[in-house]
N, C-alpha and C positions, 0 to 999 in steps of 0.2 A: 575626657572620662578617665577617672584612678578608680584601681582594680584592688580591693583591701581584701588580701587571704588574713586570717586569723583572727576576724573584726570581731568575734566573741570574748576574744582574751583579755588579759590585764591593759594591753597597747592597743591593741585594735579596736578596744572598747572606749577609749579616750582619742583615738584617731579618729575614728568614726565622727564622735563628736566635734572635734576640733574642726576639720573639713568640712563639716554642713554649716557652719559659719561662716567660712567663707565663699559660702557659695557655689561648689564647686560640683560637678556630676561625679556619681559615684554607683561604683558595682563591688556585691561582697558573694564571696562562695560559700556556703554553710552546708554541713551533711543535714541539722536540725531546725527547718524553719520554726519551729518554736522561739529559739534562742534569739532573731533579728524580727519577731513578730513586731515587735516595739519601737522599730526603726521607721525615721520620719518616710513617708510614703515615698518621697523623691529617689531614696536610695534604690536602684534596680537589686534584687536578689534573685540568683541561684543556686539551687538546691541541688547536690550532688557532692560525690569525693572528688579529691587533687588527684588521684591514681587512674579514674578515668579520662581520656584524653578528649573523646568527644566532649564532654562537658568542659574541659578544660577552655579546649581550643571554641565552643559556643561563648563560654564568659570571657575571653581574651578579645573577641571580634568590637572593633572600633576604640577598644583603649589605646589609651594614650602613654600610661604611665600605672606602675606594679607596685603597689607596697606588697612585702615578700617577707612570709616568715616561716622560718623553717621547720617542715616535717623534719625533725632529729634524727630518730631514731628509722630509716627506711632503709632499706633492703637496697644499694647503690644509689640512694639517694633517689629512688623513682619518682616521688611525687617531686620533688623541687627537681629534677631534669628534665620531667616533662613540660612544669610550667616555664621554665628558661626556655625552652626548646619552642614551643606554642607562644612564647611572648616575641620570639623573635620571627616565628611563621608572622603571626600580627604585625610587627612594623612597631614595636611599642619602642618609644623613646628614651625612654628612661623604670629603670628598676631600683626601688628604694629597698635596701636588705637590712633585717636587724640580726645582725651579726653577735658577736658574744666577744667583751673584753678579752676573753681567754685564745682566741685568735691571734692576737699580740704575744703571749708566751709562749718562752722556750725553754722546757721542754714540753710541750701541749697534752693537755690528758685528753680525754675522751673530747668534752662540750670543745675543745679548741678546736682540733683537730678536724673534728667533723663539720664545724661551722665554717673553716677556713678551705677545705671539700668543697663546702658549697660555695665561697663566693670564687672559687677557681673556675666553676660551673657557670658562673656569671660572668666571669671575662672573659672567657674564651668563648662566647656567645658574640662579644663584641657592641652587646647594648648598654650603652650609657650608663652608668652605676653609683649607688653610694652606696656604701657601708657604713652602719652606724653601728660602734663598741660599747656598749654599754656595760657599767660593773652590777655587783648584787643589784637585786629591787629591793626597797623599801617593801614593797607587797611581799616579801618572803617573810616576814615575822607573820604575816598570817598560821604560819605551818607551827605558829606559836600558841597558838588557840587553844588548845585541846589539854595544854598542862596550864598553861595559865591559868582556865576557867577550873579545870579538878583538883592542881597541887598550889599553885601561884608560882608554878617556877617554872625557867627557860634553863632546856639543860644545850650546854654551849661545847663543841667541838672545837671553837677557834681563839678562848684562852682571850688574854688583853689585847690579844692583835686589833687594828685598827684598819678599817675599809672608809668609802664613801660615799654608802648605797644611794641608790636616786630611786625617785617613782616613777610609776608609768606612764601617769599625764606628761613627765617633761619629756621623755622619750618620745611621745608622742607628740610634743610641741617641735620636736625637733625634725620631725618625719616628715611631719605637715610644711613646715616650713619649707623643706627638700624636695617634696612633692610641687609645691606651690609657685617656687621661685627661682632664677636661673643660679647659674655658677657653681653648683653643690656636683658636679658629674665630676668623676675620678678622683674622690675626695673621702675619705675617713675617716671619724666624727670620734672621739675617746670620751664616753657621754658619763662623769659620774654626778653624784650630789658635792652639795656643798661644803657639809661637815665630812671630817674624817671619825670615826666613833666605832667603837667595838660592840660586842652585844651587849656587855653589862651596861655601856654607857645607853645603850638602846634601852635596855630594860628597865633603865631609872625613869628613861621621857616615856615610856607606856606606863609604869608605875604612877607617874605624877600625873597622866591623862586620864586612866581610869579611877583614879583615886584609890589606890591601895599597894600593897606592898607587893613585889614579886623579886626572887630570888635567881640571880642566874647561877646556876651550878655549872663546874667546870666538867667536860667528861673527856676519856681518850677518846682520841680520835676514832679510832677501831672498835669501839664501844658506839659512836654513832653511824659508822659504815654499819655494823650490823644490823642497827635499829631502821636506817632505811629500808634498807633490800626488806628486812621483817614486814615493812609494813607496804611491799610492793614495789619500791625501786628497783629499775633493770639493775642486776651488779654492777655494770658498764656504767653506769652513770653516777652509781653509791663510790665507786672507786674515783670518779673525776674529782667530784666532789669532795673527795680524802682528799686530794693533791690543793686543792682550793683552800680549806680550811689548814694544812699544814703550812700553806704561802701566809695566810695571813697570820695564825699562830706565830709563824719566826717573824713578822716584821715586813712580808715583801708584800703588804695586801695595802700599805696609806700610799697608792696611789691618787691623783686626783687633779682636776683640770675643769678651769671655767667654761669651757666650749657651751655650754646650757646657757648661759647670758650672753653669751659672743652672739649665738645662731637665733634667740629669739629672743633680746632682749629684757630680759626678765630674769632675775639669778631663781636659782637652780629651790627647789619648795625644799625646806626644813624636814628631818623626822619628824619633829613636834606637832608638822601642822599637819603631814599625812596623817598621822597617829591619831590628831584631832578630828579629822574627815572621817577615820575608820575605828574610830572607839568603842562603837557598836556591835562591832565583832569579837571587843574582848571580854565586855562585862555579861 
């Protein structure tokens, strides 16, 4: 039995998937059984929060094996110490963690720092672990929608600099994989895409997918810190993301590594071709 927290999300929505192919037994925690209504009948669902612990330690009984994603922003980390803590009450063998590339940097802003908290929370638990570093998602030009569709422009904080965003299905090819098969314990995974490309270069391959022009404008930095927090980002997290965008701005952001075709044979999906999957979101 694998125990998928966060199987509504961008990963756990293509985890979810990837796993009922292989046939495998599965349990998912949702506060909204709306949201897993849809989910092929075999999946076990319960209904309740990570911060309660009876529920916790009810959906933990007879797993085998935890994909784990991180409540962020918690108050010492309650809900992922309780699940570490009740996965290890259980006997569970293995904890698959999506970690966050920015764990790997020094000096760590907020998203590092706190993600690297939690997989301390997981060794020192002493359960078999994998951590997987993933960089940007391709799914964050979503949060592109709203100027695309009103003005046709991406207003861009991070300048020519160049990343290697990946999407979520590979993330999740890689999870399943982890979950599935042996050798992957005390192992951590640097999961990006294939291409290196900045947002302009992004913005050409949605340009040419939706068929139309859109313009990346360049903005300060501190001009897009503002515009988060405005539109409801914790500050803590508007500030991480300053540090992020300044790395890739100077140059330190074209990191990037084949592990996506190493771990599942299959190189790592294009912007192109997400862009073409999700086209329907811009036009």
């Amino acid at each position: 039995m694998i125990f998928v927290t966060g199987a509504t999300g961008n990963i756990g929505t293509e985890l979810v998937k990837q796993l009922l192919t292989k046939g495998v037994s599965l349990r998912v925690l949702t506060r909204d059984e709306a949201k897993v209504s849809h989910l092929d009948p075999s999946v076990e669902r319960f209904i309740g929060d990570r911060h309660d612990a009876a529920t916790v330690r009810r959906a933990l009984a007879g797993v085998e094996k935890v994909f784990m994603l991180a409540v962020l922003f918690d108050k010492n980390h309650e809900a992922d110490r309780l699940l570490v803590e009740e996965a290890k009450r259980a006997a569970v063998r293995h904890i698959v963690f999506i970690s966050s590339s920015e764990a790997r940097m020094e000096p760590k802003g907020a998203i590092g720092g706190l993600h690297r908290e939690k997989e301390q929370l997981i060794e020192d638990s002493g359960i078999p672990w994998t951590f997987l570093h993933p960089g940007g998602f391709m799914s964050n030009a979503l949060q592109w929608v709203g100027t695309i569709k009103s003005q046709a422009k991406v207003f861009n904080p991070s300048g020519d600099g160049k990343s290697a965003p990946i999407s979520p299905s590979n993330i999740a090819a890689v999870a399943a994989r982890a979950l599935t098969s042996a050798g992957h314990e005390g192992k951590t995974y640097h999961l990006t895409g294939a291409e290196l490309l900045s947002v302009p270069d992004q913005v050409l391959v949605l340009s040419k997918v939706i068929g139309k022009p859109i313009q990346a404008v360049d903005i300060p930095i501190e001009v897009a810190t503002e515009r988060a927090v405005a539109a409801g980002l914790p500050k803590v997290l508007a500030d991480s993301l300053a540090t992020i965008w300044i790395r890739i701005r100077d140059g330190q952001g074209a990191f990037q590594t084949d592990e996506v075709e190493q771990l599942t044979g299959r190189p790592a999906q294009t912007f192109e071709t997400w862009s073409s999957e999700h086209r329907s979101a811009f036009v």
